[in-house]
C-alpha positions in Angstrom: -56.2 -5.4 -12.6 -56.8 -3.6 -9.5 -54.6 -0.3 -9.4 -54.0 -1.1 -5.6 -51.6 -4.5 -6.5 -50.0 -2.6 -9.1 -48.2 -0.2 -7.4 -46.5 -1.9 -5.1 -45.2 -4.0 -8.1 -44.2 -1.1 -9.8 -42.4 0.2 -6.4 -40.8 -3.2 -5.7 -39.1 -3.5 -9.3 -38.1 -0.2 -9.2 -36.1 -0.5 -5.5 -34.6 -4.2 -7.7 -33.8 -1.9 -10.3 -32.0 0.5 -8.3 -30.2 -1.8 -6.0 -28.8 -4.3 -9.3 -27.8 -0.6 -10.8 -25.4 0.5 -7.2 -24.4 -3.5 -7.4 -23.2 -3.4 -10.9 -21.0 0.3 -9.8 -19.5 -1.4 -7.4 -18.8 -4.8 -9.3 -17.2 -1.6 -11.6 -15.4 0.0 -9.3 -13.4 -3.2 -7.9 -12.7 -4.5 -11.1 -11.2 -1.1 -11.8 -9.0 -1.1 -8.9 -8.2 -4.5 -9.5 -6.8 -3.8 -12.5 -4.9 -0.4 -11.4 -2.9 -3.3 -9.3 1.1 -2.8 -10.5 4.2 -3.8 -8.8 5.2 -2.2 -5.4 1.8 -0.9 -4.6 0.4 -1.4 -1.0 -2.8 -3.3 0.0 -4.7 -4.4 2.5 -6.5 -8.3 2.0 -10.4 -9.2 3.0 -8.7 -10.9 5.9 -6.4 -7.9 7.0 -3.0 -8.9 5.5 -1.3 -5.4 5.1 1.6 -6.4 2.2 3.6 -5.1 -0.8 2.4 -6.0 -4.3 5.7 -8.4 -6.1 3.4 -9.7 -9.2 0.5 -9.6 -10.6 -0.9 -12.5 -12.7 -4.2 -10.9 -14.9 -4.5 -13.9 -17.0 -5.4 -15.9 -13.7 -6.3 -13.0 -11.7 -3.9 -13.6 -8.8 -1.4 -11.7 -6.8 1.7 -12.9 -5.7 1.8 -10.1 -2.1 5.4 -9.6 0.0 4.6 -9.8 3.7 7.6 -9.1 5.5 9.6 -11.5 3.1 7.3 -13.8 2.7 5.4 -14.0 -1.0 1.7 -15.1 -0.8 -0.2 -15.8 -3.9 -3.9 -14.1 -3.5 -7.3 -14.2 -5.7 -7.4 -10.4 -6.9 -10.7 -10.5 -5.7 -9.4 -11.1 -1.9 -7.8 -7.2 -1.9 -9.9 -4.9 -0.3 -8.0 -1.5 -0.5 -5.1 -0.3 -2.7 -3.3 2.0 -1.1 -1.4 4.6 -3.4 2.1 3.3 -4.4 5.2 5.5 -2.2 6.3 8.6 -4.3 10.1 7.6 -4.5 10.6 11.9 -4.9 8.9 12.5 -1.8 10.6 16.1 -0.6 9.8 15.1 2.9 13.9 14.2 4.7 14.2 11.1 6.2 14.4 10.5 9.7 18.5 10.1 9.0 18.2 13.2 7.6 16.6 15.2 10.3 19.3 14.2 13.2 22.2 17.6 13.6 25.5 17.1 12.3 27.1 17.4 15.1 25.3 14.3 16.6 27.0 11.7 14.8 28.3 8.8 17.2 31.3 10.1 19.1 33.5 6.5 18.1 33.2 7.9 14.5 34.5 11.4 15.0 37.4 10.1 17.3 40.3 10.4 16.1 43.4 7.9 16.9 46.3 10.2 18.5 49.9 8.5 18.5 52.3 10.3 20.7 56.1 9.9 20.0 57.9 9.9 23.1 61.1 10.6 21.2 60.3 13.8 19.5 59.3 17.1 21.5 55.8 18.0 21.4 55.1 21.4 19.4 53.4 24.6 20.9 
């Protein structure tokens, strides 16, 4: 065989080689996050469905999502990112938490004043 027909075999099965081998990582890598999937995590669907994880099936490999109220049962392998689940000790204060405690609604701190005609008013 000509050497000049062997080398671009040898180049071409080398790039198939390469790109089955970044393929296969990322086949990896899904299936990974896929199966990091647990209740209350966020994600984001192929088609753009930003939702709450309620269940997750692995037998089937489906997840029943909470958009807004509503559950949707998904293929795992429509979820496109996993966002980390909410740290539930988060020091960060609420927005509640931030307001001054003197700004509290005025109808709350009002207090009802009854006035007795018949007795004399101290001073």
């Amino acid at each position: 065989m000509n050497i000049n027909l062997i080398l671009p075999i040898v180049v071409i099965v080398g790039m198939l080689w390469f790109m089955s081998r970044q393929q296969k990582k990322q086949r990896a890598a899904q299936e990974e996050r896929q199966n990091s999937l647990e209740q209350g995590s966020e994600i984001v669907t192929i088609g753009g469905l930003h939702a709450i994880v309620d269940s997750v099936d692995s037998v089937n490999k489906t997840v029943d999502l909470d958009a807004e109220g509503v559950i949707l049962t998904y293929d795992m392998a429509a979820i496109r990112t996993i966002k980390p689940k909410a740290n539930t000790t988060d020091p960060k204060p609420a927005v509640e938490d931030l307001k001054p405690a003197d700004s509290e609604d005025k109808e709350e701190t009002v207090e009802k004043i009854t006035v007795d005609s018949d007795k004399p008013s101290e001073k």
